[in-house]
N, C-alpha and C positions, 0 to 999 in steps of 0.2 A: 455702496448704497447707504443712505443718512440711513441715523437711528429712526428718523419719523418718519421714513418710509418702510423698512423691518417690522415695526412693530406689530403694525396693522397683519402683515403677513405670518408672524410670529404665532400671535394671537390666533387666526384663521388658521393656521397650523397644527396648536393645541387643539385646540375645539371641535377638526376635523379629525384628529388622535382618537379624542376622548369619544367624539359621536361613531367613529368605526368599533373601537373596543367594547361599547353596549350589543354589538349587533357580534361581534367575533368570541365574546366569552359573559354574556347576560348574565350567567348565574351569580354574578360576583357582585354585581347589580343589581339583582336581583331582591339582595338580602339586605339591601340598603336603602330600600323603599317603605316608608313607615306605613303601616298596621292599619292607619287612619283614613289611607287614600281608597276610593270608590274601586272598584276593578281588579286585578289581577298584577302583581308584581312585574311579573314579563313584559305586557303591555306598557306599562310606567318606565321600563327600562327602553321598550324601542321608542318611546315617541320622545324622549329624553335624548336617544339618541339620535333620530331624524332632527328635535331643534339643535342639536350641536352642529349638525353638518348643515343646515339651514343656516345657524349663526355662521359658521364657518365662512360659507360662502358669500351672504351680505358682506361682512366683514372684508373678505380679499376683493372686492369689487367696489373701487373710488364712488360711484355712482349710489350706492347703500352704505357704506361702511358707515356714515355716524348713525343713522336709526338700526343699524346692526348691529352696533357696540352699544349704543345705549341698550337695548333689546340683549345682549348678552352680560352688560352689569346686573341688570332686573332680572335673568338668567341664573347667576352664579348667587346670586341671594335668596331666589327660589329654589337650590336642591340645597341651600347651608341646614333644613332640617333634614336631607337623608345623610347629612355629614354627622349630627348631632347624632340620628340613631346608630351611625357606623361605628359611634367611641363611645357609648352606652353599649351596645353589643360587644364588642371587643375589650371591653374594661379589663375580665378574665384571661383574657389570651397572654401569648408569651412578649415581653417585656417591647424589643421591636417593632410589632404588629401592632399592639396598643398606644406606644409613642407615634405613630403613621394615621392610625386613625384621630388621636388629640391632635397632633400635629395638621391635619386637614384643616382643622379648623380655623385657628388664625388666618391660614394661606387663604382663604375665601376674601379677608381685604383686598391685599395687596391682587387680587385678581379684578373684585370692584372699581378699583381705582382704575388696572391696568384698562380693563375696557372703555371707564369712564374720559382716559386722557386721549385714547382709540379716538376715540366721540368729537373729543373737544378738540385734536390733530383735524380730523376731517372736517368739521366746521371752517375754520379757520384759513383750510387749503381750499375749502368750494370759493 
């Protein structure tokens, strides 16, 4: 299978990862919702996790994949603030945990883009 056809599946892979993991261990998600949002932490964790498996799915189906990857780059730039509060909270913690949590950070581009090229792959192939 080409890389341009992987990727898109790749991508719907992750996404289908991460939107399972809010619903199989929330609390850890939980603590990663800032302070500022209306509602209940939990709540923020599942409907975070419903649009991952929602992106998920656009995403592995030719028919949605570019309004689903575009919709998951605007996705991943939308929780880059419970990334920020995850390495303001963990500043303290032990040396690894704290490098994982800075470390998220950056990785939020190259995830941007990844969706973004997702986007501009399936244009291209309609």
């Amino acid at each position: 299978m080409p890389r341009s056809e992987r990727s898109p599946l790749l991508l719907a892979g992750l996404l289908a990862t991460a939107g399972v993991a809010h619903f199989a261990a929330p609390r850890q998600f939980d603590a990663t919702v800032p302070r500022s949002l209306p509602g209940t932490p939990r709540t923020w964790t599942y409907a975070s996790g419903v649009a991952e498996l929602a992106l998920a799915a656009g995403v592995a189906l030719p028919r949605t994949r570019k309004v689903a990857a575009l919709a998951t780059a605007a996705f991943f730039v939308g929780v880059f603030p419970a990334n920020v509060k995850m390495a303001v909270d963990w500043r303290h913690r032990p040396a690894p945990q704290k490098a994982a949590a800075i470390g998220r950070l950056p990785l939020q581009i190259p995830l941007v883009l990844w969706a973004r090229g997702v986007a501009k792959s399936a244009a291209t192939q309609a």
